[in-house]
C-alpha positions in Angstrom: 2.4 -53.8 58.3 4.1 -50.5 57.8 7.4 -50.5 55.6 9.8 -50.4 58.1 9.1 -53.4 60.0 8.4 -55.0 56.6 12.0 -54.4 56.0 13.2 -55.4 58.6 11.9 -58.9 58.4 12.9 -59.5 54.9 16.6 -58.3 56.2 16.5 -55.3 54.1 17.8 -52.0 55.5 15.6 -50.1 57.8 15.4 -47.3 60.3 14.1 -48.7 63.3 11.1 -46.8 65.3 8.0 -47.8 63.6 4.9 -47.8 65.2 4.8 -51.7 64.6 7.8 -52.1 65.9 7.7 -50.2 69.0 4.6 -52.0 69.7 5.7 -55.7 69.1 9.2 -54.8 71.2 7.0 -53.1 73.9 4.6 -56.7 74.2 7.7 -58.4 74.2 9.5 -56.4 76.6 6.8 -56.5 79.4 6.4 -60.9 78.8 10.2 -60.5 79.2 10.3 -58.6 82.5 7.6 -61.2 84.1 9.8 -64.2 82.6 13.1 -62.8 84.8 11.0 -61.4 87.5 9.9 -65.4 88.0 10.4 -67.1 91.1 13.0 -69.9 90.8 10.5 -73.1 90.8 8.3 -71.4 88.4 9.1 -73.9 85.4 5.3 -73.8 84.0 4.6 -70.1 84.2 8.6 -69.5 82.1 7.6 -72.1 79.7 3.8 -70.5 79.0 5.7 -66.5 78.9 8.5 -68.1 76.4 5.6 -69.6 74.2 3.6 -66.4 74.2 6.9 -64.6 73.5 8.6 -66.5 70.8 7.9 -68.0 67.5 8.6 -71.4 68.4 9.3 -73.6 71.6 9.9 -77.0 71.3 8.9 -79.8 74.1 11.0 -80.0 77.2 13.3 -76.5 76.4 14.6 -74.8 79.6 15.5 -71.2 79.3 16.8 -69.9 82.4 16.5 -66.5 83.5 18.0 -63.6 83.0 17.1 -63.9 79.5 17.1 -61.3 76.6 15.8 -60.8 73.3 14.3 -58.1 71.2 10.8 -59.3 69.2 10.7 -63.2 69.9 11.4 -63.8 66.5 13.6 -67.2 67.5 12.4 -71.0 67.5 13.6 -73.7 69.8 14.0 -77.1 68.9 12.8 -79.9 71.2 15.0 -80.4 74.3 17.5 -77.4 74.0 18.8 -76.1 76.7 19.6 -71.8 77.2 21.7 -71.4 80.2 21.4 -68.0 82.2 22.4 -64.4 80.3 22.0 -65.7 76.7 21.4 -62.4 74.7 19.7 -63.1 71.4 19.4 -59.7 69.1 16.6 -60.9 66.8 15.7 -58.3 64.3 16.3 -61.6 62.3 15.0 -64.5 62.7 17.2 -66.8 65.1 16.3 -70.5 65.0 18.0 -72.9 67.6 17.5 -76.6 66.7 16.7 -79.5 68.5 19.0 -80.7 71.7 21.4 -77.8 71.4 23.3 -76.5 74.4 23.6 -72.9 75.0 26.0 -71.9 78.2 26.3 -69.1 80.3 26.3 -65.6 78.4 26.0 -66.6 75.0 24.9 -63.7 72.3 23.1 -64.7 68.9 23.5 -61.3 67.5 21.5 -61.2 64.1 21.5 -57.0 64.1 24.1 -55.5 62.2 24.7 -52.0 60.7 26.2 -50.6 57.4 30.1 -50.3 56.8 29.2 -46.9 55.1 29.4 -44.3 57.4 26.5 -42.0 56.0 23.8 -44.6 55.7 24.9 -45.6 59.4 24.6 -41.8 60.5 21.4 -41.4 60.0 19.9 -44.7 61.0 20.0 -47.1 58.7 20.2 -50.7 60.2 19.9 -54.2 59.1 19.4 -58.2 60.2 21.0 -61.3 58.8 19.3 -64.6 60.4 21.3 -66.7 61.8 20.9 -71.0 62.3 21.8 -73.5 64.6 21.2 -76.8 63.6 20.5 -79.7 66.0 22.9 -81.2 68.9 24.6 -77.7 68.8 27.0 -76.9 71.9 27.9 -73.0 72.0 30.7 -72.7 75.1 30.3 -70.2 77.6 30.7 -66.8 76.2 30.3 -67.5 72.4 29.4 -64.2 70.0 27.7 -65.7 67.3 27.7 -62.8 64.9 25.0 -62.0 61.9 23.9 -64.1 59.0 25.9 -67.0 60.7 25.1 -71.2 60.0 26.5 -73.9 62.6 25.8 -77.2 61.4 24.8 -80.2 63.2 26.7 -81.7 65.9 29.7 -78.8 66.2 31.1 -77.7 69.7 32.6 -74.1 70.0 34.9 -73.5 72.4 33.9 -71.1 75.1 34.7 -67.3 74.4 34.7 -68.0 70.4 33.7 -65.4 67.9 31.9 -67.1 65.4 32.4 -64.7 62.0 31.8 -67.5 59.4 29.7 -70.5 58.6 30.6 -73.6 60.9 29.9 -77.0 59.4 28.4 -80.4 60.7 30.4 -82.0 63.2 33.3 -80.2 64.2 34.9 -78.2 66.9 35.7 -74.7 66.5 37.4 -72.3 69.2 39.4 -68.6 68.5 38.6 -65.5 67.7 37.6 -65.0 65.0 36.8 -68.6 65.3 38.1 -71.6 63.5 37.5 -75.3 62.8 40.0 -77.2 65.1 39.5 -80.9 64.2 36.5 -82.9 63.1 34.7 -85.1 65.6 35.5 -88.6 65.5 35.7 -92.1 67.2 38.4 -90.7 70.1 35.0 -88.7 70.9 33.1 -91.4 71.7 31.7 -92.2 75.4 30.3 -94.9 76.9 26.8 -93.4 78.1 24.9 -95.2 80.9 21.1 -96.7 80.4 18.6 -93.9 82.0 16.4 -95.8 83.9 12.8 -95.8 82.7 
């Protein structure tokens, strides 16, 4: 692996461009293209292009196309769900957990650049991963910026910019956002027996 890419994975700085790079975005690139070219009923052939695309995909995960990412450096968790226009920037590693619930035009943005402006003039780039843990829901909009943690159960409020680590079981909404309230009993519904 040539320094560069080895960089960028251990979320070092880095000028992008490698060979190894162009070559991994270019396989990922084309899986992509067939994924959002698919025909709408085409549940099996999107779930075999995600699993050759991405690091990890969980049982029953539905993506739905238009979809984006750069290297398929992101896991799924079992039964997630990524609604249509999510935009995940993986030059980090992005890991969704299990039974999280992605809306409409969500970005997981893990690439990020220098403050200093030489060191960004000439290229200089770099990733901070970022973590969903399970029963995530991210509203519809949500920028989930890099090197970013949401814990377990939180809701975000749709159009949120999430700057700063969330923690477990809370809702957050604003921009940048903020932890609202904590979920409690007055959250609680009723759900119906699924028939087996």
């Amino acid at each position: 692996m040539g320094e560069m890419r080895d960089r960028m994975l251990r979320g070092e700085l880095y000028i992008g461009g490698d060979p190894e790079s162009k070559a991994e975005f270019a396989r990922v690139q084309e899986l992509l293209a067939r994924f959002n070219r698919s025909a709408p009923a085409a549940w099996d052939e999107r779930d075999g292009l995600l699993r050759q695309m991405l690091r990890h995909v969980g049982e029953e995960v539905v993506v739905r196309p238009p979809f984006y990412c750069e290297y398929g450096a992101i896991s799924i968790g079992d039964r997630s769900f990524v609604n249509v226009d999510a935009v995940l920037l993986d030059v980090s590693p992005i890991s969704i957990g299990a039974a999280c619930q992605i809306a409409p035009r969500v970005q997981l943005l893990t690439a990020t650049h220098p403050v200093d402006p030489e060191a960004r003039g000439v290229g200089w780039e770099y990733g901070e991963p970022i973590t969903l843990a399970d029963n995530v829901w991210l509203g519809g909009g949500v920028i989930v910026c890099p090197g970013v943690t949401i814990g377990q159960d939180t809701v975000v409020g749709a159009g949120a910019v999430v700057t700063r680590d969330l923690p477990a079981g809370v809702v957050a909404a604003g921009v940048p956002a903020r932890v609202l309230r904590e979920i409690g009993d007055g959250d609680r519904v009723e759900v119906p027996h699924r028939a087996t």
